[in-house]
N, C-alpha and C positions, 0 to 999 in steps of 0.2 A: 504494500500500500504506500510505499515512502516514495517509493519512486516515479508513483503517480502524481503525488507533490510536489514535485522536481519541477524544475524550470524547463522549458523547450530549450534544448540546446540550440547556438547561434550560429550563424557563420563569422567565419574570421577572415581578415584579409587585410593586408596590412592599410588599405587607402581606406575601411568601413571604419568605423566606432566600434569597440569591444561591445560585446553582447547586445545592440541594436538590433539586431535582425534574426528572426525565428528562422532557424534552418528548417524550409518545407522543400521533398525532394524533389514534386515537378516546378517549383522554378528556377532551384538548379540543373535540371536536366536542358530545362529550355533555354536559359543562361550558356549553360556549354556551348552548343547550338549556335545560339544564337552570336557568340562571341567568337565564330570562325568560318562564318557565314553570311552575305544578307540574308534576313530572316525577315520570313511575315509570321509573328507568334500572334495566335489567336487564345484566350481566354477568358472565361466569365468575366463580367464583370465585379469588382470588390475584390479579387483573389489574386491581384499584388502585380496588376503587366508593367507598373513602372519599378517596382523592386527587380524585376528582371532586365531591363534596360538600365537599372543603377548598378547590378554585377556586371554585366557588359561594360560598361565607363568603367569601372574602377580597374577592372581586369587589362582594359585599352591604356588608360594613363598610365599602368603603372610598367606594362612590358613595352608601349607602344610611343606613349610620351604623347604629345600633342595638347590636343584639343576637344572637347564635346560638344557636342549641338544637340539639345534636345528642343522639338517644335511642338505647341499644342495649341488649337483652335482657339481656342482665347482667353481673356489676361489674368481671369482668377484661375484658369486651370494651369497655368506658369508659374503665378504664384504660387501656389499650390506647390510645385514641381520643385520650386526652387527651394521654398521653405525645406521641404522633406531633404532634398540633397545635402543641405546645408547640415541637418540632423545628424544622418548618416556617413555622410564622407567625411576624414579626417584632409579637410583642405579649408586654406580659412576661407573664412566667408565672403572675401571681398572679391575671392578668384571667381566666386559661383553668383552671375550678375544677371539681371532678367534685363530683355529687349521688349519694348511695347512701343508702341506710337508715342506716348507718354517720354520717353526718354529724345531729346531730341539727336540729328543725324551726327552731329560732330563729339559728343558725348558718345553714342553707339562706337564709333567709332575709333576713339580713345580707350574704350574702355575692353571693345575688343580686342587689344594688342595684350593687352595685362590679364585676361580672364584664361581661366584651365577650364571652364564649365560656362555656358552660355544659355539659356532659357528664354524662349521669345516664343512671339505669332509668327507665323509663315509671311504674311503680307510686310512686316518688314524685316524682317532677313533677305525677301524676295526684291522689296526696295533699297536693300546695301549691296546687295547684289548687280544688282541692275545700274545701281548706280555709284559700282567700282569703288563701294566704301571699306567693302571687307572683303578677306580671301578666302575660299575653302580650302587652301590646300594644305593647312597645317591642320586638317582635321580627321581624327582616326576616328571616329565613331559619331554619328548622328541620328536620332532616334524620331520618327514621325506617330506624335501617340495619336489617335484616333485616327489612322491611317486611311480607313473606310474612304473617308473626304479626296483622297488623290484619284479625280475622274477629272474630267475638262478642261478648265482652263484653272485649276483651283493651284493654289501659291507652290505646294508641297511638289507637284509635276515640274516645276519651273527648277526647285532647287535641287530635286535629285537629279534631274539633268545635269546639271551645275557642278555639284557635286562631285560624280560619277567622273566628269572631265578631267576636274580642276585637281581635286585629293591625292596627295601623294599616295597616299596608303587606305582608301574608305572601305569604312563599314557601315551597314545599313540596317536599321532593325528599325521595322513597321510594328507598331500594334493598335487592337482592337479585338472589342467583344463581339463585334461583329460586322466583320469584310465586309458583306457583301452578302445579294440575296441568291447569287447561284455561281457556279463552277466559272461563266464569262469575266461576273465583274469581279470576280476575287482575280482572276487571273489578270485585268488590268489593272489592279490596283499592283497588283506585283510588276508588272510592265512598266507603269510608270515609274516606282520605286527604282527598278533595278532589284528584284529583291526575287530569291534564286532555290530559297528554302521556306517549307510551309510545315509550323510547328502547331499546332493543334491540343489543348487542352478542353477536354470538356468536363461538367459537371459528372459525368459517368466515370471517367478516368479514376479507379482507385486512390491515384495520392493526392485525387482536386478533390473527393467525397468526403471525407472527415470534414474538408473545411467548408463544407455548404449545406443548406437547410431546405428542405421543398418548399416553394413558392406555390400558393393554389391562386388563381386567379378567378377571381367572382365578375360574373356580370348583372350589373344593377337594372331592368329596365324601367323606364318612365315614363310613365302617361305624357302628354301636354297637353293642359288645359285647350276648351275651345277656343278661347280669345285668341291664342298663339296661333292655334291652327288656321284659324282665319287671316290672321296678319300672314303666315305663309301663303295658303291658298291666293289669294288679291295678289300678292306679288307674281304668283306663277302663274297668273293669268296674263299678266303685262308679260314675261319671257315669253308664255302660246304665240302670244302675238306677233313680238318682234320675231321668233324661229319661223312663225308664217313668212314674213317678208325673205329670209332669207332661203326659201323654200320658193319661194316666186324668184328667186336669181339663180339655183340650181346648185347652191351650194351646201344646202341640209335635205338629209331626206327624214328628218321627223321634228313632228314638234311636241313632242315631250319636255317637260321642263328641268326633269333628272338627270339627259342624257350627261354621258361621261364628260371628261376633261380632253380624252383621247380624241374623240369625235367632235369636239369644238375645235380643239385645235387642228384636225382637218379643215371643218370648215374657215377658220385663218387662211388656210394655206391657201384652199381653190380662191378666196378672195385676192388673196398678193398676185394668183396667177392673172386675174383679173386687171386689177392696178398694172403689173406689168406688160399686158395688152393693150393697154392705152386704153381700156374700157372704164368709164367713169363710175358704172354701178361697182366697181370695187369699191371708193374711195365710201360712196354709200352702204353697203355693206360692213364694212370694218368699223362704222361708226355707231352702227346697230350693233356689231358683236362687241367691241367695247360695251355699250348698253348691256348687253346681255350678261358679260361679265359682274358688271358691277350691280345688277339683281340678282344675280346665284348668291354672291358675297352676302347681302343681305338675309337673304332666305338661310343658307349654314351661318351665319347668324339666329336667327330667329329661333333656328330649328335643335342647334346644337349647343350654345352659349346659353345670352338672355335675351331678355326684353331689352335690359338696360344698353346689352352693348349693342344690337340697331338701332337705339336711340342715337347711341354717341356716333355710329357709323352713317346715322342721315345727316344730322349735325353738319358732320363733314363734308359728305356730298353735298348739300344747299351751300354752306360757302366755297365751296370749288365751283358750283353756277355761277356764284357772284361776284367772282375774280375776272378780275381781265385776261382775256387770252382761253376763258373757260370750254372746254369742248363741247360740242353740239350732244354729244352721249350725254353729259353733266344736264346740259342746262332740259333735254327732252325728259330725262329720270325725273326731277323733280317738280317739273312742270305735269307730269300726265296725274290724271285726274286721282288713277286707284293708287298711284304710290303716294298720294297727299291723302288719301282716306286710310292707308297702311300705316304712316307714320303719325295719323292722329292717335289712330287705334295703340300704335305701341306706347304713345308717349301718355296714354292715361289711362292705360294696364297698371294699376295699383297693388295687384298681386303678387305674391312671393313664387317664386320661378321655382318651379316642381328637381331641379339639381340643385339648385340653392336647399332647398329644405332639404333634401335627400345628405347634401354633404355634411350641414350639420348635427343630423341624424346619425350619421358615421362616425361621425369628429367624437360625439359625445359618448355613445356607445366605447371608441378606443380607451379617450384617454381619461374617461369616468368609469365606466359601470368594467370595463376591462383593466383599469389602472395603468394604461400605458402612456409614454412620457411623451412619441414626436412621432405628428405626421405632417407627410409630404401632400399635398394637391399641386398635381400637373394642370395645365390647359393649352389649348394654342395661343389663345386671345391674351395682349397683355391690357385691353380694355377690361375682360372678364376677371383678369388677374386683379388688378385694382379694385373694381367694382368688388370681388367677394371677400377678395381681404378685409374691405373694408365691413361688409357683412361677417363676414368673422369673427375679426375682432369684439361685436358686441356680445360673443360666449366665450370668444380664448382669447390667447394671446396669439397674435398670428401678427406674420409680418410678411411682406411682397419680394420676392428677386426676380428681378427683370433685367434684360440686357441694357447697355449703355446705349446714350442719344437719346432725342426726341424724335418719336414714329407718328406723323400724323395728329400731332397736338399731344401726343402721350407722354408723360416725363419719363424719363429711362433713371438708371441708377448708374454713378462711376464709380469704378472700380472700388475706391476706398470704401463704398457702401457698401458693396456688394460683400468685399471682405468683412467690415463690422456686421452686418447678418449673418454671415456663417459662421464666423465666430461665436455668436451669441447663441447661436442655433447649438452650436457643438455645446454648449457650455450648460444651453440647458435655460438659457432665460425667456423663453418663449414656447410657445410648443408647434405652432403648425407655421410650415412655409409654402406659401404658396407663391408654385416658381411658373414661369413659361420654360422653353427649349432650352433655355441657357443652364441649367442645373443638369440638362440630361447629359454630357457626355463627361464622364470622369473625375468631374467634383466630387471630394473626399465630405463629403457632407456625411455624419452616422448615421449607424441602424436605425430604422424607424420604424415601428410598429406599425404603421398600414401608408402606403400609397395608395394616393386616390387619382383616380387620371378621370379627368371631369367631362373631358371623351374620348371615343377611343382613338390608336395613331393608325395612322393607315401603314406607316412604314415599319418595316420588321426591325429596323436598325434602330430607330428612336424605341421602339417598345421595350427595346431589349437592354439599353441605357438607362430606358427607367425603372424596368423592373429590379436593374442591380442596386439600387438601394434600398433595399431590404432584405432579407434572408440571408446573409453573409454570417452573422455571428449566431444568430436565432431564429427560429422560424418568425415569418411575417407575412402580413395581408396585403391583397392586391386588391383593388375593386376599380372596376370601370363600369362607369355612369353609361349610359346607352338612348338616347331617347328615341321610344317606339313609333315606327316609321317615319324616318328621316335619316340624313345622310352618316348618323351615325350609326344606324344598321348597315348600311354598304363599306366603310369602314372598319367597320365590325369582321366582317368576313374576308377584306382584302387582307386585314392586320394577322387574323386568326391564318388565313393562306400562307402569308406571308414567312409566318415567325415557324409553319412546319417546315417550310423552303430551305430556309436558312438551317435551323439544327438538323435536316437531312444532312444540307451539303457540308456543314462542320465535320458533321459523322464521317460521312462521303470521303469526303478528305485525307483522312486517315487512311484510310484504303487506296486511295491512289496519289500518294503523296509522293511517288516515283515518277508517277507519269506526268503531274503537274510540273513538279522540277524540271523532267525533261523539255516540256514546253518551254516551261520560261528560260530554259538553257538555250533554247534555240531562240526565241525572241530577244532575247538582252545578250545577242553576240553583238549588238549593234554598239552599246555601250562602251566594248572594249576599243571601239575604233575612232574614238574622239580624239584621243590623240595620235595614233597615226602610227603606234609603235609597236612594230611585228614583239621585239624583245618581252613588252611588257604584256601582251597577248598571252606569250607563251606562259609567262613565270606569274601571274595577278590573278590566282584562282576567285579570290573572292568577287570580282569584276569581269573574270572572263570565260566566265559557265563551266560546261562538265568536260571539254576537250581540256583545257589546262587543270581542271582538279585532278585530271588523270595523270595527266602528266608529271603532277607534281608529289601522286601517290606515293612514290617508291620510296620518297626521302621524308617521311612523314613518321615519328613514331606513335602508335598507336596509343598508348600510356600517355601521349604530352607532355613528357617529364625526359625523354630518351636524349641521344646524342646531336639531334637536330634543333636546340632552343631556339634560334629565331622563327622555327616553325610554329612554336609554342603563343598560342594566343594572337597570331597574325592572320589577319584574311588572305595572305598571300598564299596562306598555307591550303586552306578548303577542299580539303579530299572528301571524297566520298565516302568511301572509306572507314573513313577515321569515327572510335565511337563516340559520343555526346560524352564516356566519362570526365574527359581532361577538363571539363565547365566544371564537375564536381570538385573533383583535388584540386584546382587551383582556389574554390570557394569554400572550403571544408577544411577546419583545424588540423592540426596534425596528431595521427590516431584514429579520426570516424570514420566510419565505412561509409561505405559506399551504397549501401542499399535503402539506406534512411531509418535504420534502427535505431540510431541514437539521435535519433532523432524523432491608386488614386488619382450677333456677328458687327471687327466693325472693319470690321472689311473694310478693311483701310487702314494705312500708316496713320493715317490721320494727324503725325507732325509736323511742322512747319521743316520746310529745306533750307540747308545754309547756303546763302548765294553765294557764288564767287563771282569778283566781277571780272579780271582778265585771268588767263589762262597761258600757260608760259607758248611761245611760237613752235609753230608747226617744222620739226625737223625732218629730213630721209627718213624715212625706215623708221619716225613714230607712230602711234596709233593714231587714227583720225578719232578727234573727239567730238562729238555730240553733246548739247546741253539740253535735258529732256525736261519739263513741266512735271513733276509729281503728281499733278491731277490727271495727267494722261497716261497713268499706270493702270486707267481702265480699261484700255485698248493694249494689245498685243507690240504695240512696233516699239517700244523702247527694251522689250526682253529680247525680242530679235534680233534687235541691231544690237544687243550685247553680248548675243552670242557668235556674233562674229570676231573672231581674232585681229584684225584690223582697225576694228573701231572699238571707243573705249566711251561711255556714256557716264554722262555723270547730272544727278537727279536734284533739281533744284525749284526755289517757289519762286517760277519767273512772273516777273510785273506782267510784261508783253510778250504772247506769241505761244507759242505751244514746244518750237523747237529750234535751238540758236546753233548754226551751223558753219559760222565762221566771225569775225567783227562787223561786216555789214548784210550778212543775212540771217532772217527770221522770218521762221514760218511756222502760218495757224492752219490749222488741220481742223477742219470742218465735213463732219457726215454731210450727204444731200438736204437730209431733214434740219439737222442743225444749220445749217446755213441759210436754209428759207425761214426755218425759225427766227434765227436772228436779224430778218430784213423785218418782219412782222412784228415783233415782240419782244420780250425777255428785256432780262435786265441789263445787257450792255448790248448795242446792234452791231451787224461787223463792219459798218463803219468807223464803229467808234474803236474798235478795235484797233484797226489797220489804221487809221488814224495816231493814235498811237505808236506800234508799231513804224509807222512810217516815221516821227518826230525823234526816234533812237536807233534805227537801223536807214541806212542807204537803199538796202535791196530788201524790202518786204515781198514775200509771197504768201499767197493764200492756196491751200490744198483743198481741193471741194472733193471729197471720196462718194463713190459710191454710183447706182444708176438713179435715171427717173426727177433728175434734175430739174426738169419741167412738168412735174406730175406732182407736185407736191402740194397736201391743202388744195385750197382755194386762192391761189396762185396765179395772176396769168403771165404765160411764159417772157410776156415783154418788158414786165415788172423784172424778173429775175435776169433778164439778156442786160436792163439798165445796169440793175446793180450790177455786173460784171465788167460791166463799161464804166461804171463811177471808178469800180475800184483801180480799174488799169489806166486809166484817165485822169482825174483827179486824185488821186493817192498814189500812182506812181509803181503800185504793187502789180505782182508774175501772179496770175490765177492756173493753179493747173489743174488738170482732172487726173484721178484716179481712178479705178476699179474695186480696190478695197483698203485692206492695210496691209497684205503682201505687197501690194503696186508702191503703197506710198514709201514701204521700208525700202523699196529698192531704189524708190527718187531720193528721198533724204540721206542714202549713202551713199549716190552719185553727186548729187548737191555739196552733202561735206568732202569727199574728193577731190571735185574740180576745187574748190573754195580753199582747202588746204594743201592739196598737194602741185595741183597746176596751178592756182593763183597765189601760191606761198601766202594764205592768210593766215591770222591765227582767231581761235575762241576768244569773244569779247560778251560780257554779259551786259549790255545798258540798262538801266531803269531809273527809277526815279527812288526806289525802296530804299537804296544803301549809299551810305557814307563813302564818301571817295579820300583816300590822300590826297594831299596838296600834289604830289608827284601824277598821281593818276587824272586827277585833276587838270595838272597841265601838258599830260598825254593824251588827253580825252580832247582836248581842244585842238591844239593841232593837228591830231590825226583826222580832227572834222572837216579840215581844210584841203580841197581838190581830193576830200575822199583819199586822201594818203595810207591812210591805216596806223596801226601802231607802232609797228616795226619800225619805221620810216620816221615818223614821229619821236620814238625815243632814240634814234641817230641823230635826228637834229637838234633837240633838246641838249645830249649827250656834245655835241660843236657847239652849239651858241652861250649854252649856258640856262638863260629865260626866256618864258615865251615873246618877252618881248624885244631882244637884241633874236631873235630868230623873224619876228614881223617885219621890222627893217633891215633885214639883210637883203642884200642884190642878190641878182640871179648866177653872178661868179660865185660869190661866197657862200651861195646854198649848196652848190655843186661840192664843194668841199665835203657834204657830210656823207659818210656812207649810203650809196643809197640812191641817190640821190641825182640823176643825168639832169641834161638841158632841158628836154622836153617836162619834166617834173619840177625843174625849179621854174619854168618861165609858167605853167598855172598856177603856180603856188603864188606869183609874184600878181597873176591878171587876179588873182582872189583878191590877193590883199590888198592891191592897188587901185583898182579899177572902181568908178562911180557907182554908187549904187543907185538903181533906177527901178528899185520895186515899186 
């Protein structure tokens, strides 16, 4: 019986804290793994996937030396990250430093040279990247937690690219509770990664089962009163309708008001096909299915939420009618007659919402008549979220997490909030939180006695985040609210589909977790060819699939411990082969066996950029530099042009222009639609832009991307021909066209070429923003004269002395400065000389 008292033995490692960390034997199995491999480790959620990416680190610094990168979707889950690293690693604390938008770019950047551990969002890492503030290549291990998210265009694709290039020596460990909902997207999430090994934990797995509780999931279902039912039915009368009209243009064939998401978004599409026909009933069309849009929203309102929050969602639609520039969708929604008899109806619905009673019905059951201490309420809505907390509160103590920024007139929480609620949460000063999305993915938030999800998620991957808060240390309750006939029955059954999908293919997994490898061996040969180097093909198993881990067999000892160390804990090493033990013994005191006997969106940087104003000259054989707008980090072309070796991009918050590509060129890059946009409306027009633009740069251009330039709105084409004529006429500016943002990546690295390699310019950043030295100051003036440029300017500066023994100097004694011939001093000379007759 004594030794049941006994403490959990720990691991040991010289870079952990002495007895911190409960030695459990599948996360060092998967640690092994994981630490000689890109890995994608899959397990439960609560059951430690960042304690296995902290073995991995610790085992990298301390055989491999370098650097860490761990990345996680957003800033309390960093926190988070960091906080615990900080716990466990014996490294001070100043080495282990978090990156957020919050820190600004020159700061990041400083602090990057000094740090051994690094913790940040993807979006700026992806913005120091892009904008050549940091290097990957002193980086041996980088960790992407909630890995799931690397599909499209999302940050994590950009840097393990990057990565994979740049890293002398990379290691890749993906995790998640769950990839992905089948055998494709798990495999492009490993695609995009680079990630070559699929480790697989589940709840079933003997040494996951000790440490987990059965989770039983309840479904609540709920009547909705009449009154509600009516407030939906009058809406779905107005969709019958509009789906008629677009059923008379041949692009619906039903008018149901339920129909899917799937089949709207067809009928999108046949309209664009429309629009791009030159056929005007598209432009009509799409103005109805916006309509149509923004009465579904209302109805899964009505239907799924409350009363209260279509109240707050008409609110909003009527002042979006009564703004300038409002769209014809806006202003027909609240003008038709039954959505003003809908929102009378909701707004003097005086009744308590059949999920609202139902949850406090739940609440009180828990944490009274059952004694239990803390529950969670999920929702999508953070209108819902507000609203019920604030109903809460008059039975418990309940407090709101919502993500950062204002959505729509909604207040958000920053970070420091969001931390003091979880904190308080943990501590026990409260009892219920009620969070939206932002708590579901790997917030260290405790056990809680019941989850309530206030409806259900349609997605297998969010269900699966939220169920893991609960059941980890004790069994716990699940309950989802469901209201009877309405979109949370279809919901219901995609989630239910959904979530058997998903634990199939985990299962699945297992079972052909040869054949997936092989795939992704053959898909990420690509990887090894970024840099060019047959050598490092042959000998980079971790990088360069199953041909070089083979090759690299022979020399590998099995044990990890053999006559080979530098094989020892290096991805160069990555045999096949080789067993998962050496993760153990390198993580395991000395004496344990081996068998285990003794044994936690803002989309966006959202920083301000440091400008810089000149840039040193363009020499042979330097990179061409680019100066990119940080707010065009929405758009692809500044990651492209830095992955080119040739050009070096550097990311700043320019006054004027979108892209500075030498001292007198600048150019704004404008979609088709933004640009008719900006003739009509918004809050700066592009004249005033280019206007601008043209008062600090000589050679302003403007980039119009895209087709349908004369299709836009209610537009007519001669309005849009003028403006193009203002702009090249009166402002002096190059209007070019493009096709998308492929076209314009490959004009603005022809644009920077000519400008610095054949016109020997250099990067000059003008604006109005920043302080000049007195030297730049009187560089900036002269160089403005006959357009000389700077070069030229500080060789005469550098002869005369001041600007003004350089104003009176002849056309002899200009020739004197480097630089400097007859034909350049005799303009320099009609500048300075000549009447002025404006």
């Amino acid at each position: 019986m004594a030794a049941q008292d006994e403490e959990p033995p720990s691991i040991e490692h010289p870079l952990l804290e002495p007895d911190f960390l409960e030695r459990r034997l599948y996360q060092l199995k998967l640690a092994g793994t994981a630490a000689n491999h890109h890995t994608l480790v899959c397990l439960p959620t609560g059951l430690g996937k960042t304690t296995v990416s902290l073995l991995v680190t610790a085992r990298r610094l301390e055989e491999v030396g370098g650097k860490s990168l761990m990345l996680a979707p957003t800033k309390p889950l960093v926190q988070q990250h960091a906080d615990f690293y900080r716990e466990a690693l014996q490294i001070p604390d100043e080495e282990i430093v978090v990156f957020t938008g919050d820190v600004s770019p020159d700061d990041r950047a400083a602090m990057w040279e000094e740090a051994t551990v690094v913790m940040a969002t993807p979006q700026v890492i992806e913005n120091d990247l892009v904008g050549s503030r940091i290097s990957l290549s002193d980086v041996t291990h980088i960790t992407f937690d909630e890995c799931h998210r690397a599909t499209g265009d999302y940050a994590y694709n950009y840097i393990a690219e990057r990565y994979h290039a740049d890293a002398t020596d990379p290691l890749v460990t993906g995790m998640s509770a769950s990839p992905g909902g089948d055998e494709e997207a798990i495999l492009e999430v490993c695609e995009n990664l680079g990630l070559q090994e699929v480790e697989v934990m589940t709840e079933e797995d003997a040494d996951v089962d000790e440490f987990t509780h059965d989770t039983d999931v309840e479904w609540e279902r709920i009547d909705l009163p009449e009154e509600v039912i009516e407030i939906r039915d009058g809406l779905n009368e107005v969709i019958k309708e509009r789906l008629e009209k677009l059923k008379e243009l041949g692009v619906a064939s039903s008018t149901q008001p339920d129909q899917s998401q799937k089949d709207l978004n067809k009928m999108r599409a046949e309209l664009q096909k429309l629009i791009n026909n030159d056929q005007s009933e598209g432009f009509e069309g799409m103005s109805i299915h916006a309509e149509i849009m923004k009465l579904r929203q209302a109805v899964t309102l009505v239907e799924t939420q409350s009363v209260e929050a279509v109240c707050r969602y008409f609110d909003r639609q009527r002042n979006q009618a009564r703004s300038s520039g409002a769209s014809k969708a806006s202003q027909r929604l609240v003008s038709d007659p039954r959505v003003r008899e809908a929102m009378r109806k909701a707004e003097s619905f005086d009744q308590l919402h059949p999920k609202y009673r139902k949850t406090r019905m739940l609440l009180a059951e828990t944490l009274g008549l059952e004694g239990g201490e803390r529950v969670i309420v999920f929702t999508e809505s953070r209108d819902t979220a507000e609203a019920l907390t604030e109903f809460l509160s008059e039975s418990f103590e309940a407090k709101r997490f919502v993500g950062q920024g204002d959505r729509e007139g909604s207040d958000g929480m920053t970070q420091t909030e969001q931390q003091e609620v979880l904190d308080q949460f943990r501590g026990g000063e409260f009892e219920v939180l009620v969070s939206t999305s932002v708590a579901e993915e790997g917030l260290d938030v405790p056990e809680v006695d019941l989850v309530l999800f206030y409806e259900p998620v349609p997605t297998a991957i969010r269900s699966i985040q939220r169920k893991g808060r609960t059941g980890r240390q004790s069994e716990g309750r699940v309950v989802v609210l469901m209201a009877e006939d309405t979109r949370d029955e279809a919901y219901f059954w995609i989630s239910r589909r959904r979530e058997k999908e998903m634990e199939s293919e985990l299962r699945d997994l297992k079972g052909v977790a040869d054949e997936l490898e092989a795939e992704l061996d053959d898909s990420q040969q690509a990887l090894t060819d970024f840099d060019g180097s047959e050598e490092r093909r042959s000998s980079d198993g971790a990088s360069g699939g199953a041909a070089s881990r083979g090759a690299a067999e022979s020399e590998v000892k099995v044990d990890g411990q053999g006559e080979n160390p530098d094989a020892v804990g290096d991805s160069s090493s990555g045999t096949e082969g080789v067993s998962t033990q050496p993760g153990l013994r390198d993580f395991a005191g000395d004496g344990e066996t081996e068998d285990g006997s003794d044994g936690n969106e803002e989309s966006g940087d959202g920083a301000a950029g440091d400008d810089v104003e000149t840039h040193e000259p363009h020499a042979e054989g330097d990179a061409i530099e680019v100066v990119a707008d940080q707010r065009e980090m929405d758009a692809n072309i500044a990651r492209d042009l830095s992955r080119r070796e040739e050009i070096e991009v550097t990311l700043e918050t320019l006054d004027v222009g979108d892209y500075v590509c030498s001292d007198r060129v600048v150019v704004e890059r404008k979609s088709v639609a933004d640009f008719v946009d900006s003739l009509v409306g918004g809050d700066r027009s592009v004249f005033e832009q280019v206007g601008a633009m043209a008062r600090h740069y000589s050679r302003p251009i403007v980039i119009v991307e895209g087709d349908g330039l004369y299709e836009q709105r209610d537009v007519h084409p001669n309005a849009v021909r003028g403006a193009l004529s203002s702009l090249a006429v009166d402002f002096g500016a190059s209007v070019l066209r493009t096709e998308g943002e492929e076209e314009t990546t490959e004009l603005l690295a022809v644009i920077a070429g000519r400008e610095q390699e054949t016109a020997d310019r250099e990067v000059s950043v003008h604006g109005e923003k920043q302080s000049k030295t007195l030297a730049e100051q009187q560089e900036y003036v002269v160089s403005s004269i006959a357009e000389i440029g700077p070069v030229t300017a500080r060789s005469l500066l550098e002869e005369f002395g001041t600007v003004e023994a350089m104003m009176i100097a002849t056309e002899d004694e200009l020739q004197e400065a480097d630089g400097v011939g007859a034909v350049t001093a005799e303009r320099i000379r009609e500048v300075i000389g000549s009447e002025y007759t404006g």
